[in-house]
PyMOL Python script that loads the backbone (N, CA, C, O; Angstrom):
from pymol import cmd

cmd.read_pdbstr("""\
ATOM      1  N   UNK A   1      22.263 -34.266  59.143  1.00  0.00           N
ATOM      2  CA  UNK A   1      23.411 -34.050  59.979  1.00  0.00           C
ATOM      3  C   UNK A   1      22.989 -33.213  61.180  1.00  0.00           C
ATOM      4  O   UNK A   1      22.560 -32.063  61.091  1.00  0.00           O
ATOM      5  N   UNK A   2      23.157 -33.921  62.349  1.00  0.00           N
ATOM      6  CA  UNK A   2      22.576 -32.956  63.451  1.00  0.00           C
ATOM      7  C   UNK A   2      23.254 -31.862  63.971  1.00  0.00           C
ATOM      8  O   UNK A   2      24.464 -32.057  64.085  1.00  0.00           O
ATOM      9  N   UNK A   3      22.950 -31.034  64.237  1.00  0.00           N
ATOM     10  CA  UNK A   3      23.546 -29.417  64.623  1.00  0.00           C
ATOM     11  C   UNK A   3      23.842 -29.777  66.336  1.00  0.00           C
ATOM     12  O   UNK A   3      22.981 -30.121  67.145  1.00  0.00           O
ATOM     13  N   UNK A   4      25.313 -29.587  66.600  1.00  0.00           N
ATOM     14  CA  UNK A   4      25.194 -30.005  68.147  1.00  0.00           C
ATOM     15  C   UNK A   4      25.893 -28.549  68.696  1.00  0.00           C
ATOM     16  O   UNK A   4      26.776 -28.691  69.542  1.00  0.00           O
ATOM     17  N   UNK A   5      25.644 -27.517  68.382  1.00  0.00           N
ATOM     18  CA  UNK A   5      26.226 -26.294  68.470  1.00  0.00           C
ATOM     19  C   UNK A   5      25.749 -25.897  69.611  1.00  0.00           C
ATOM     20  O   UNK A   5      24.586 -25.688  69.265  1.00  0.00           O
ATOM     21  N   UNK A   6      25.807 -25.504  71.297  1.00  0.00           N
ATOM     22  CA  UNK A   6      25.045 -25.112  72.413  1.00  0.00           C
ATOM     23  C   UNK A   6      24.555 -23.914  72.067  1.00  0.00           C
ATOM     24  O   UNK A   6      23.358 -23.684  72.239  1.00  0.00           O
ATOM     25  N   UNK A   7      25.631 -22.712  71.381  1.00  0.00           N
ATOM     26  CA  UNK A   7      25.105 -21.655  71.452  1.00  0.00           C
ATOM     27  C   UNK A   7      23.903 -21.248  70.356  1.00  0.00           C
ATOM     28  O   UNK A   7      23.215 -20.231  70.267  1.00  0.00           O
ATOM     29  N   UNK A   8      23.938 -22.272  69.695  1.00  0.00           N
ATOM     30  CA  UNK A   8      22.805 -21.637  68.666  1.00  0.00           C
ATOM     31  C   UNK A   8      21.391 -21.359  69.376  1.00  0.00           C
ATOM     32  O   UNK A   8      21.212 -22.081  70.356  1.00  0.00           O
ATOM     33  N   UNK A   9      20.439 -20.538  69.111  1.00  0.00           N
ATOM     34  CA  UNK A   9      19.157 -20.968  69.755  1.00  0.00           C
ATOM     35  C   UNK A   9      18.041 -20.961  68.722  1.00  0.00           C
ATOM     36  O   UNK A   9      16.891 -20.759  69.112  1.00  0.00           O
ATOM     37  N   UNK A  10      18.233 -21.114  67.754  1.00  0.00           N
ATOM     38  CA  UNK A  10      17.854 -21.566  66.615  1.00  0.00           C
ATOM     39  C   UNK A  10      17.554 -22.815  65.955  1.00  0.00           C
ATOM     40  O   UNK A  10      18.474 -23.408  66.518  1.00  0.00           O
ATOM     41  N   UNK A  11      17.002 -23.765  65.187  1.00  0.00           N
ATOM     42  CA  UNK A  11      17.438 -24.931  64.168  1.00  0.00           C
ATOM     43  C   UNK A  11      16.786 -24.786  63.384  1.00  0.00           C
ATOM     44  O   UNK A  11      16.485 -25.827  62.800  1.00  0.00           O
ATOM     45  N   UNK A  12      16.130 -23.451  62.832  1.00  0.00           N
ATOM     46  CA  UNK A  12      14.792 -23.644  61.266  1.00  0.00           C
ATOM     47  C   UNK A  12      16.079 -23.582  60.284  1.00  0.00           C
ATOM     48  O   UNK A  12      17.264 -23.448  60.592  1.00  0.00           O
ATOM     49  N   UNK A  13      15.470 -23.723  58.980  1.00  0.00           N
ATOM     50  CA  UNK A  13      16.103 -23.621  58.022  1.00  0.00           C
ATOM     51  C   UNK A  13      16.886 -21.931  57.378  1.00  0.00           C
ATOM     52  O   UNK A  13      17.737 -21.672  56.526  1.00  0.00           O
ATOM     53  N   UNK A  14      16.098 -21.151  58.265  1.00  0.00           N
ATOM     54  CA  UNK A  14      17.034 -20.245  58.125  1.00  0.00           C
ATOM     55  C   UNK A  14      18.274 -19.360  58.344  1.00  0.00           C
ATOM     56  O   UNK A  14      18.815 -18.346  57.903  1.00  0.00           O
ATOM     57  N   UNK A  15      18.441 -20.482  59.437  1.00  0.00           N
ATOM     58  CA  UNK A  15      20.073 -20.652  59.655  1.00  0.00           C
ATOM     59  C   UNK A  15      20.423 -21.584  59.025  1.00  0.00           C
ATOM     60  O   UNK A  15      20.689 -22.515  59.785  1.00  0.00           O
ATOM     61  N   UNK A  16      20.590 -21.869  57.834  1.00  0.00           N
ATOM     62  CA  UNK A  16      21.324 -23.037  56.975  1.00  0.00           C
ATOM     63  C   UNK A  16      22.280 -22.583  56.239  1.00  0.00           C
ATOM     64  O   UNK A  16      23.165 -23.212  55.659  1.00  0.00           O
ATOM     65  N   UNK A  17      22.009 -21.096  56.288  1.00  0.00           N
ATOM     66  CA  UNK A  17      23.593 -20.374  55.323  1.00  0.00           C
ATOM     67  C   UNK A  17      22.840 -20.677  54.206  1.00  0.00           C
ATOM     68  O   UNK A  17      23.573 -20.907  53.243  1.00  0.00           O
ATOM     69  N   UNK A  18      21.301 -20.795  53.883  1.00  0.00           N
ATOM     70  CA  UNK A  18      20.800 -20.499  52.398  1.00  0.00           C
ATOM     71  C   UNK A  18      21.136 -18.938  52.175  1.00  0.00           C
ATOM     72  O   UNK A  18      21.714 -17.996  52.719  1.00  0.00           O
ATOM     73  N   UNK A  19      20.342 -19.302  50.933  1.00  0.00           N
ATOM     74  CA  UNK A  19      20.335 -17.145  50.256  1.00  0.00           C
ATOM     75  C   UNK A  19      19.079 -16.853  51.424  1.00  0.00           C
ATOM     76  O   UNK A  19      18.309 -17.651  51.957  1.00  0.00           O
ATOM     77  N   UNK A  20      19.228 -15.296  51.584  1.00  0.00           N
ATOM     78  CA  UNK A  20      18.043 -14.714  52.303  1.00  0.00           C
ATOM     79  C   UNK A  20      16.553 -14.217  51.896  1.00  0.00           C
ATOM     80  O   UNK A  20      16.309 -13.896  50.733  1.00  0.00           O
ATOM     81  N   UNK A  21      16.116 -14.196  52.351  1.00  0.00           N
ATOM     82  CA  UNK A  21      14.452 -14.158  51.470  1.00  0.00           C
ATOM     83  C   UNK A  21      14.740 -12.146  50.717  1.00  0.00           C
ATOM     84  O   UNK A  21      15.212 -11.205  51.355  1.00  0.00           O
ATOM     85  N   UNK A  22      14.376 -12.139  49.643  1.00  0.00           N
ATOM     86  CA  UNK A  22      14.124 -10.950  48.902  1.00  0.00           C
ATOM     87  C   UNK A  22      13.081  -9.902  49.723  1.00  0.00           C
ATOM     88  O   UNK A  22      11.904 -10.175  49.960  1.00  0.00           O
ATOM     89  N   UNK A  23      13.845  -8.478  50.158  1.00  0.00           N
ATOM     90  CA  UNK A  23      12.989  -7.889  50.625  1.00  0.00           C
ATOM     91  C   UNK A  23      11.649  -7.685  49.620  1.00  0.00           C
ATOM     92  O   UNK A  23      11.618  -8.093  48.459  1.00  0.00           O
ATOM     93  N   UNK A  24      10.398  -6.874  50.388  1.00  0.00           N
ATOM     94  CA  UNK A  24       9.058  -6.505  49.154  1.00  0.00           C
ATOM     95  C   UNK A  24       9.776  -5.277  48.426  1.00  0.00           C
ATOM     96  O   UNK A  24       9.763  -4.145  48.909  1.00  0.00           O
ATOM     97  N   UNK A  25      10.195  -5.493  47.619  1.00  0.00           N
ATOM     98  CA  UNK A  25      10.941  -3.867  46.962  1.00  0.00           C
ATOM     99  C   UNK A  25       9.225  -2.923  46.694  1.00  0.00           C
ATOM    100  O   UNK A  25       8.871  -1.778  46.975  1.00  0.00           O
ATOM    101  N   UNK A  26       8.627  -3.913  46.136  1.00  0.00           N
ATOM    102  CA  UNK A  26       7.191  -3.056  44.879  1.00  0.00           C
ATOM    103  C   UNK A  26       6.725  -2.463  45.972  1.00  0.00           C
ATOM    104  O   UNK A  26       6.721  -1.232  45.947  1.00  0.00           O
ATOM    105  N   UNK A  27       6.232  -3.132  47.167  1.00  0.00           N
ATOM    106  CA  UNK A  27       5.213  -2.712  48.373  1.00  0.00           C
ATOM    107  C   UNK A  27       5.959  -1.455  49.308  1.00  0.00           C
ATOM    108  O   UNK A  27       5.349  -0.806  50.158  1.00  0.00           O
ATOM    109  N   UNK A  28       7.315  -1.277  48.981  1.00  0.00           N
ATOM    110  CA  UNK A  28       8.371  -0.491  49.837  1.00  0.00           C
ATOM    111  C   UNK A  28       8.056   0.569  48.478  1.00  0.00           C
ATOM    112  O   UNK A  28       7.506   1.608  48.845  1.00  0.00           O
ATOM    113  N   UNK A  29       8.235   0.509  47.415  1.00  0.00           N
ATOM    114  CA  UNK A  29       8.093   2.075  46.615  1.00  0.00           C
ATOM    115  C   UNK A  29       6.631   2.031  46.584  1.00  0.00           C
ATOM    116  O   UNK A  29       6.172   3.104  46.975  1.00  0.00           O
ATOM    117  N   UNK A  30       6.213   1.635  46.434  1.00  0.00           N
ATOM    118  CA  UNK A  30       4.078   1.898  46.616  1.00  0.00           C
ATOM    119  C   UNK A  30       4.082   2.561  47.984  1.00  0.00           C
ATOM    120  O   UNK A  30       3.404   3.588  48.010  1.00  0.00           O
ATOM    121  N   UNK A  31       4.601   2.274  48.987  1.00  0.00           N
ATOM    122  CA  UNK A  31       4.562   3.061  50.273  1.00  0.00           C
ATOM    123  C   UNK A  31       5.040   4.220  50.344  1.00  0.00           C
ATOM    124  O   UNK A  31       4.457   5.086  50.997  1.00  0.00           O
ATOM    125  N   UNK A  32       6.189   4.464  49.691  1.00  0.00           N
ATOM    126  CA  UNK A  32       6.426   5.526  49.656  1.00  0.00           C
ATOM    127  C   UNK A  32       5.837   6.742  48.750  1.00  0.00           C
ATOM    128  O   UNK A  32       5.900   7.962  48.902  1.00  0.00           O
ATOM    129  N   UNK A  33       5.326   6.047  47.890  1.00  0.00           N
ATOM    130  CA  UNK A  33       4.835   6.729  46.537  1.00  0.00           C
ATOM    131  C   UNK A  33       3.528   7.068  47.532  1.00  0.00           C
ATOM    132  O   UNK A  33       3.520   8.280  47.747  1.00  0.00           O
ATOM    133  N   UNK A  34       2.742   6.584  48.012  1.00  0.00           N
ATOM    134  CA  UNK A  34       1.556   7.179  48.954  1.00  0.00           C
ATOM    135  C   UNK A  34       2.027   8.129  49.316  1.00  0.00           C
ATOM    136  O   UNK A  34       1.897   9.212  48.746  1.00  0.00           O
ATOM    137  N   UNK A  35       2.637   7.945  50.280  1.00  0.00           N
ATOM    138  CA  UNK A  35       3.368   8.777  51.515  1.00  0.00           C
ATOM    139  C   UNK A  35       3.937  10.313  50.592  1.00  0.00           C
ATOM    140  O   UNK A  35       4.093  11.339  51.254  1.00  0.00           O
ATOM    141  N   UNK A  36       4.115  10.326  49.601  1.00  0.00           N
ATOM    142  CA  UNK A  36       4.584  11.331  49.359  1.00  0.00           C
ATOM    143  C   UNK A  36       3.505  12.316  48.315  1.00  0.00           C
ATOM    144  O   UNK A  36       3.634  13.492  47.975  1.00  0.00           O
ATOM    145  N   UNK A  37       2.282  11.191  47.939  1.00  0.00           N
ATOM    146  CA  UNK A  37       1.109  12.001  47.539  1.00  0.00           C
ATOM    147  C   UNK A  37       0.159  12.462  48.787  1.00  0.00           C
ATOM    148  O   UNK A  37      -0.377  13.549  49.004  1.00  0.00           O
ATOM    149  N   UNK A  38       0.143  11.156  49.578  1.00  0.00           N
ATOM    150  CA  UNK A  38      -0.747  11.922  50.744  1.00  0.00           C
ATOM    151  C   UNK A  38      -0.275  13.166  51.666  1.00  0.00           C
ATOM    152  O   UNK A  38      -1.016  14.074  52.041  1.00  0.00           O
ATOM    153  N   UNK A  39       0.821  13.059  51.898  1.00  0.00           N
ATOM    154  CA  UNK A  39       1.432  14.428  52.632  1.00  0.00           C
ATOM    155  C   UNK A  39       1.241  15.992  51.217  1.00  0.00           C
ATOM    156  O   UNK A  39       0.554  17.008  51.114  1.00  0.00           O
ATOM    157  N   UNK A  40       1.962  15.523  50.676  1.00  0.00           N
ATOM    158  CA  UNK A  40       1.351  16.982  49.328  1.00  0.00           C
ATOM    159  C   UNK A  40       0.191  17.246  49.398  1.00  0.00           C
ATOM    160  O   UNK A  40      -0.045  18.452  49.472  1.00  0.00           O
ATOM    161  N   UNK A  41      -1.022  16.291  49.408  1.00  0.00           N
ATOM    162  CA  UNK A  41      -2.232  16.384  49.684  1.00  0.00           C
ATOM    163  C   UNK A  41      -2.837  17.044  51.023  1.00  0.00           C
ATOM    164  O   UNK A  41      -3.660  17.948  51.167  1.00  0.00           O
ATOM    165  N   UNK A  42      -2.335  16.489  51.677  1.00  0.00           N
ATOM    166  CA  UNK A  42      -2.316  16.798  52.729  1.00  0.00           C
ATOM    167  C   UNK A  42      -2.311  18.397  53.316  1.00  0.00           C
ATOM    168  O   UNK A  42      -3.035  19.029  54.086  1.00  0.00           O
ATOM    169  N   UNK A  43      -0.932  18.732  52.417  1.00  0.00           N
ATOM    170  CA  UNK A  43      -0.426  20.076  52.405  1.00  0.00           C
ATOM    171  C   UNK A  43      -1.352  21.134  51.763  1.00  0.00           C
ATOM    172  O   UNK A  43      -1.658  22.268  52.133  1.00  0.00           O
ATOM    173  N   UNK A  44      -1.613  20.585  50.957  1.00  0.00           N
ATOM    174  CA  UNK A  44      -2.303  21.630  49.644  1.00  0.00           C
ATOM    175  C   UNK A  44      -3.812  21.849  50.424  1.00  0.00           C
ATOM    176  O   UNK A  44      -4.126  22.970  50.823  1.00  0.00           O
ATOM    177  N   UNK A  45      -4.607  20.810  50.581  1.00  0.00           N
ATOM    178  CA  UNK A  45      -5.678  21.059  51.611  1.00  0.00           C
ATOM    179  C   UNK A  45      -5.808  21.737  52.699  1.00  0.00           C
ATOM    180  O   UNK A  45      -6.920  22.221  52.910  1.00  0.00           O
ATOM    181  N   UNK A  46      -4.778  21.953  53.640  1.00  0.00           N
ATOM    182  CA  UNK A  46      -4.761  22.090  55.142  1.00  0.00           C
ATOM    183  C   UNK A  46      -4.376  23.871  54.648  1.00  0.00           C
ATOM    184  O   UNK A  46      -4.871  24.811  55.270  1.00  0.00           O
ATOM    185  N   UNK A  47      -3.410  24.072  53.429  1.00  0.00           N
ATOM    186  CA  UNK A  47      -3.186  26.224  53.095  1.00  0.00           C
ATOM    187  C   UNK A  47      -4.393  26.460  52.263  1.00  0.00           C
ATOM    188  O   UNK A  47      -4.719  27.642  52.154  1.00  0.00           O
ATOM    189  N   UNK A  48      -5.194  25.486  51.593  1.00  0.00           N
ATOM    190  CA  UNK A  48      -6.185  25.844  50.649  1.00  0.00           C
ATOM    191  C   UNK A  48      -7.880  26.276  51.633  1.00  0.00           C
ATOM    192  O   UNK A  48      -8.870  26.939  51.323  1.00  0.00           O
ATOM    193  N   UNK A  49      -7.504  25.523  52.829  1.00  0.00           N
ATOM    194  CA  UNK A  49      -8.734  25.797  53.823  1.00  0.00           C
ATOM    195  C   UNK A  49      -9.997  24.812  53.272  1.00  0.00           C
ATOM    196  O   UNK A  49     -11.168  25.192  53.297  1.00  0.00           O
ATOM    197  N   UNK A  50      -9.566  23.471  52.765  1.00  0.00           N
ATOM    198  CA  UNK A  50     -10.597  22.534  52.806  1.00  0.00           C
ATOM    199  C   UNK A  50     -11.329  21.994  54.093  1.00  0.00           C
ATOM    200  O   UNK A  50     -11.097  22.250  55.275  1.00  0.00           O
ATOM    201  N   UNK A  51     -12.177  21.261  53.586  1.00  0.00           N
ATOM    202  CA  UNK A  51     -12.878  20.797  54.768  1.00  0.00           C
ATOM    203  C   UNK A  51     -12.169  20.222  55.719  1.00  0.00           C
ATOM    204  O   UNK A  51     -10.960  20.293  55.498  1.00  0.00           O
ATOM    205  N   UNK A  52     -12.520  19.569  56.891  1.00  0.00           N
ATOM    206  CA  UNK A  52     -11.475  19.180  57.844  1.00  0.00           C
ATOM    207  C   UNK A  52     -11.595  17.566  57.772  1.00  0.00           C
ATOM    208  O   UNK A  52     -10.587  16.919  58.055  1.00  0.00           O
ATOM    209  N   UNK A  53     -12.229  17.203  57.576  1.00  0.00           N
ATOM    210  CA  UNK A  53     -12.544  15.657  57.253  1.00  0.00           C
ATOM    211  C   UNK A  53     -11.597  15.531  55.986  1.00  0.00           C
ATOM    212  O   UNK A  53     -11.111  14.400  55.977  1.00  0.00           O
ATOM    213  N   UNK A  54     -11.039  16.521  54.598  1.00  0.00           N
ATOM    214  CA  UNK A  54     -10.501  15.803  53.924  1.00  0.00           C
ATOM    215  C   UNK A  54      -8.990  15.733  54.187  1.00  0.00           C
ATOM    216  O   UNK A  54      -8.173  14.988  53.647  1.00  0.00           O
ATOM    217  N   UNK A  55      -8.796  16.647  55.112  1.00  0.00           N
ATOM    218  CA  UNK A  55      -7.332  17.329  55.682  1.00  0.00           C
ATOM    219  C   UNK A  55      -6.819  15.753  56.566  1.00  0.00           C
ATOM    220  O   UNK A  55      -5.881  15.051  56.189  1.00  0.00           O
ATOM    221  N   UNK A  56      -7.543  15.515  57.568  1.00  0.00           N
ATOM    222  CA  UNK A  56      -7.662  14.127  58.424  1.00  0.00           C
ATOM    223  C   UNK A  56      -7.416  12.808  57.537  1.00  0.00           C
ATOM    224  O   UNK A  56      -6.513  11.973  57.603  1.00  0.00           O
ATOM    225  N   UNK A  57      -8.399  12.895  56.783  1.00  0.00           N
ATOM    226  CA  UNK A  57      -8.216  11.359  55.383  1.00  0.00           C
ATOM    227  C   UNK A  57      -6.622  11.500  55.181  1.00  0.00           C
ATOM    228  O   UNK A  57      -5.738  10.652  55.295  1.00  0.00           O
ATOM    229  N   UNK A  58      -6.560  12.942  54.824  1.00  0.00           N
ATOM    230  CA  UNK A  58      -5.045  12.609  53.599  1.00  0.00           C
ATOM    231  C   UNK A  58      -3.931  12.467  55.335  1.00  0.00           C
ATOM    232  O   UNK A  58      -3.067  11.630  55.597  1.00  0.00           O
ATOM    233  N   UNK A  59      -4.330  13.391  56.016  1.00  0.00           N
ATOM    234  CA  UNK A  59      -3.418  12.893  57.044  1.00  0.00           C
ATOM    235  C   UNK A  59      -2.918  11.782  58.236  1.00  0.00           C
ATOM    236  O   UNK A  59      -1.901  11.734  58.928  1.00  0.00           O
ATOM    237  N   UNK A  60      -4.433  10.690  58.117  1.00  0.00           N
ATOM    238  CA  UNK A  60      -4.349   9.213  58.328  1.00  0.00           C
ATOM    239  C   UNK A  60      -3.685   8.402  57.431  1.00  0.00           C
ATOM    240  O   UNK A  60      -3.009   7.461  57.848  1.00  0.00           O
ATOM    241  N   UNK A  61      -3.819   8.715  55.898  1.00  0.00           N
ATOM    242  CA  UNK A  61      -3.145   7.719  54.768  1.00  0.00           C
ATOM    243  C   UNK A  61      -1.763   8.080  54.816  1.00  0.00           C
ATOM    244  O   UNK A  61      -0.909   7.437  54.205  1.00  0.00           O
ATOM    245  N   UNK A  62      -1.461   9.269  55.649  1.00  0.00           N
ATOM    246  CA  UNK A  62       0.049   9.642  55.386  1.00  0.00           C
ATOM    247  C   UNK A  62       0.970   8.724  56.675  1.00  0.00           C
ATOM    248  O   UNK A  62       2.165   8.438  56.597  1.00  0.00           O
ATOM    249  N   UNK A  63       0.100   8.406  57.753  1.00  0.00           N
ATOM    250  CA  UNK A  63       0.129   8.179  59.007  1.00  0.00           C
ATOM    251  C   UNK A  63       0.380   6.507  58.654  1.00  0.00           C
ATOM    252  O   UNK A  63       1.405   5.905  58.973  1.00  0.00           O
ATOM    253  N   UNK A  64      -0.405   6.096  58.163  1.00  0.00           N
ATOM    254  CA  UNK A  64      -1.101   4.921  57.779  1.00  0.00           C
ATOM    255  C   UNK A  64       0.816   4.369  56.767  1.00  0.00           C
ATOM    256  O   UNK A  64       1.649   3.561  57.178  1.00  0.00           O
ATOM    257  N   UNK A  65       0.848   5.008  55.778  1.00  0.00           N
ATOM    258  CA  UNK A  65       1.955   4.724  55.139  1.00  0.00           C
ATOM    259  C   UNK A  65       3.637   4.921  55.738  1.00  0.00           C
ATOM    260  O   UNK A  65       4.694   4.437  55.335  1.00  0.00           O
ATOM    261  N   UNK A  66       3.330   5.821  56.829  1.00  0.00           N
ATOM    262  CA  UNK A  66       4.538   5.732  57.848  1.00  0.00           C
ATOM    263  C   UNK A  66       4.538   4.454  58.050  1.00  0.00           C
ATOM    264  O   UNK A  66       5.260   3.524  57.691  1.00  0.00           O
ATOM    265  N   UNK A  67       3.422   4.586  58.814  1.00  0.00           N
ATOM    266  CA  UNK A  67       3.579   3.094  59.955  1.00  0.00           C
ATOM    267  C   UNK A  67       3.813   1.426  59.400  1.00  0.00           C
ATOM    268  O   UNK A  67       4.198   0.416  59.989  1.00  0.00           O
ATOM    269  N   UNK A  68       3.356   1.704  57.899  1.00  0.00           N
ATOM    270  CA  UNK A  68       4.112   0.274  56.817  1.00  0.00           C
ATOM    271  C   UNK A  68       5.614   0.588  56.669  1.00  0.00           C
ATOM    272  O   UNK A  68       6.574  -0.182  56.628  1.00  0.00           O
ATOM    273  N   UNK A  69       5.583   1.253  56.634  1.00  0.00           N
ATOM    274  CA  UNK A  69       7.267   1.923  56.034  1.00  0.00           C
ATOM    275  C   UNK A  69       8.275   1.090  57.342  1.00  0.00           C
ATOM    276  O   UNK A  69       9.151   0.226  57.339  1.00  0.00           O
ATOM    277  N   UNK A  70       7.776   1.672  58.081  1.00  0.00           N
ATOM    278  CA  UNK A  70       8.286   1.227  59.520  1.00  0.00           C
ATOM    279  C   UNK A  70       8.285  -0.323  60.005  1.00  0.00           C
ATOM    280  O   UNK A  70       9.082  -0.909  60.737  1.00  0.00           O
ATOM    281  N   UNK A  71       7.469  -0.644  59.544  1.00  0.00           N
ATOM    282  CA  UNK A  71       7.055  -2.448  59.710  1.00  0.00           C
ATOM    283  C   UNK A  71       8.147  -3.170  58.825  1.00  0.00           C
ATOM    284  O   UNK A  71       8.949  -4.026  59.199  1.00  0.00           O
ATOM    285  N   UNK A  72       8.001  -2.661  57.644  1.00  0.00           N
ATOM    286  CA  UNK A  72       8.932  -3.253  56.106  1.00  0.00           C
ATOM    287  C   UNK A  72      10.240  -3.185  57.273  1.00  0.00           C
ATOM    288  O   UNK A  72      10.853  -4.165  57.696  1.00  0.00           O
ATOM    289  N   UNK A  73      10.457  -1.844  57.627  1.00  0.00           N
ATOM    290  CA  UNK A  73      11.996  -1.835  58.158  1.00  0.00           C
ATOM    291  C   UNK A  73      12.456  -2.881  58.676  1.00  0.00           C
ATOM    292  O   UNK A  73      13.350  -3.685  58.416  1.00  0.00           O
ATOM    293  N   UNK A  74      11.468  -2.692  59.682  1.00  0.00           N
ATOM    294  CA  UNK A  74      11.655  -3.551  60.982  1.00  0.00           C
ATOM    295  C   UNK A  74      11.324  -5.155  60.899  1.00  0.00           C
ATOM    296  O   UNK A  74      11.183  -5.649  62.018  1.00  0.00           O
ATOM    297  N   UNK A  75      11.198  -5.907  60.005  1.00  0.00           N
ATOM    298  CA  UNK A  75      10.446  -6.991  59.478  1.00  0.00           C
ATOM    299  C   UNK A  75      11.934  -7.224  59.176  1.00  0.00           C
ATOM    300  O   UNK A  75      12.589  -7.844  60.014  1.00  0.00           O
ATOM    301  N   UNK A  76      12.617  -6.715  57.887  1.00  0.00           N
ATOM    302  CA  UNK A  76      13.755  -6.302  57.223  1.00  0.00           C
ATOM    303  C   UNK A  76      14.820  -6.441  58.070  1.00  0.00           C
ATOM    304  O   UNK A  76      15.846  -6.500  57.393  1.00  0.00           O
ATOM    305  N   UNK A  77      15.056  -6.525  59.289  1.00  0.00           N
ATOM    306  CA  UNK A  77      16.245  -6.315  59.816  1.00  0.00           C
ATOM    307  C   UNK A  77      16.202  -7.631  60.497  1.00  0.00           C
ATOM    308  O   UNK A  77      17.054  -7.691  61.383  1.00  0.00           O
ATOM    309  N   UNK A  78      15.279  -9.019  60.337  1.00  0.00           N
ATOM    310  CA  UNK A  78      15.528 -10.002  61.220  1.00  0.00           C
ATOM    311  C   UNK A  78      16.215 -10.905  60.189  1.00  0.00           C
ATOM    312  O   UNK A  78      16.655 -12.004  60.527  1.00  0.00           O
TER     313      UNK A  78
END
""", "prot")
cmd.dss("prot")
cmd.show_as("cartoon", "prot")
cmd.util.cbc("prot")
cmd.orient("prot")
């Protein structure tokens, strides 16, 4: 049945009024579950006066797990 709608600017199948695809729930709590060991880590290193290379690691993986967090969102909202 052809779609003769002007305003659509669309025709994939996901405008068909199917169900919507399942967000990643597992990969959204694994991200966060980082994010909340690497920042503690993070923390505990940077008052404990560790080296500075391990302070950086835990504070790229914390960086690193923002910036998925943020993608999921934003992926999530189309």
């Amino acid at each position: 049945m052809p779609d003769n709608d002007p305003y659509r600017l669309t025709r994939g199948p996901a405008h068909e009024g199917g169900p919507r695809p399942e967000p990643p729930r597992v990969g959204r709590a694994l991200l966060w579950l980082l994010l909340v060991l690497s920042a503690a880590a993070n923390t505990v290193t940077s008052l404990a006066g560790a080296a500075t290379a391990v302070s950086l690691a835990c504070g790229l993986v914390t960086a690193a797990s923002v910036t998925g967090l943020v993608v999921l969102r934003l992926r999530g909202r189309r």
